[in-house]
N, C-alpha and C positions, 0 to 999 in steps of 0.2 A: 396514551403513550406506551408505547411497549417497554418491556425491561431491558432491551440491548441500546435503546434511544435513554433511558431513566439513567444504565449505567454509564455511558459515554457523557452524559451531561453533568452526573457525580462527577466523574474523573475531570473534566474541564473546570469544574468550580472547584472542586480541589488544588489544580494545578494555578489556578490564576488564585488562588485564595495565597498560593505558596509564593505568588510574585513568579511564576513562572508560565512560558505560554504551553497552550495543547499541542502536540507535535500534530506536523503539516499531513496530508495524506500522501506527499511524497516521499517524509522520513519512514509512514508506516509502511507502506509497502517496496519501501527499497530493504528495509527489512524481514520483509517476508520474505522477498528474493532468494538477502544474503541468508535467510534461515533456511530455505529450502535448498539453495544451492551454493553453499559455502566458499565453492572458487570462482565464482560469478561476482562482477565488480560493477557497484552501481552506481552512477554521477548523476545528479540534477542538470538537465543543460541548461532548462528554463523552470519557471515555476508550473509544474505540472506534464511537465516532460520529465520522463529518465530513458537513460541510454546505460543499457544492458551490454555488459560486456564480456562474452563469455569463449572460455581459454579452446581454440581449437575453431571456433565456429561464430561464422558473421555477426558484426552488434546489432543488436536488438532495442530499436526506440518501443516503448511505452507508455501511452497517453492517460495520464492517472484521472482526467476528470469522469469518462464515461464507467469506469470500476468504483468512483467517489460517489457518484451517481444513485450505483445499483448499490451501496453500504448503507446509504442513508434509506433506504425504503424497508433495510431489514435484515436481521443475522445470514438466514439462507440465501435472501439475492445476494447480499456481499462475500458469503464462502462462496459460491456458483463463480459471481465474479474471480474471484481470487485464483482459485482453483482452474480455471480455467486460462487468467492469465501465465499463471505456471506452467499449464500444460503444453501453452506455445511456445516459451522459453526454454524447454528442456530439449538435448538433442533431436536431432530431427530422424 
């Protein structure tokens, strides 16, 4: 097991040990969004859907299960992912 799969699995036994559950992979990366782009407004429309909403420029749907995907295989596929979801969010 690698150590980014060892820590994610800490933090989940932690969290449910606290009576609380792991947050979704839709709360995490709507906050990477709102971390990377502060005036960018992100809604759930369904579970695994978000709808990017960004001030000036068309909304932007984003399908969280194929970037769920590549996190789970590994620290780099999931920054690669990530990062590149960004990149098509940002102005055009």
């Amino acid at each position: 097991m690698t150590l980014w799969r060892c820590l994610l699995l800490a933090a989940a036994i932690l969290l449910l040990a606290c009576g609380q559950k792991p947050p979704s992979w839709d709360v995490l990366l709507s906050g990477k969004i709102t971390g990377q782009y502060p005036d960018y407004s992100v809604t759930v429309t369904e579970p695994g859907q978000l709808s990017v909403q960004r001030p000036g420029m068309p909304t932007q749907m984003v399908s969280v299960e194929p970037i769920a995907q590549h996190c789970l295989r590994g620290p780099r596929d999931c920054g690669y992912a990530v990062e590149q979801m960004l990149l098509l969010l940002r102005d055009p």
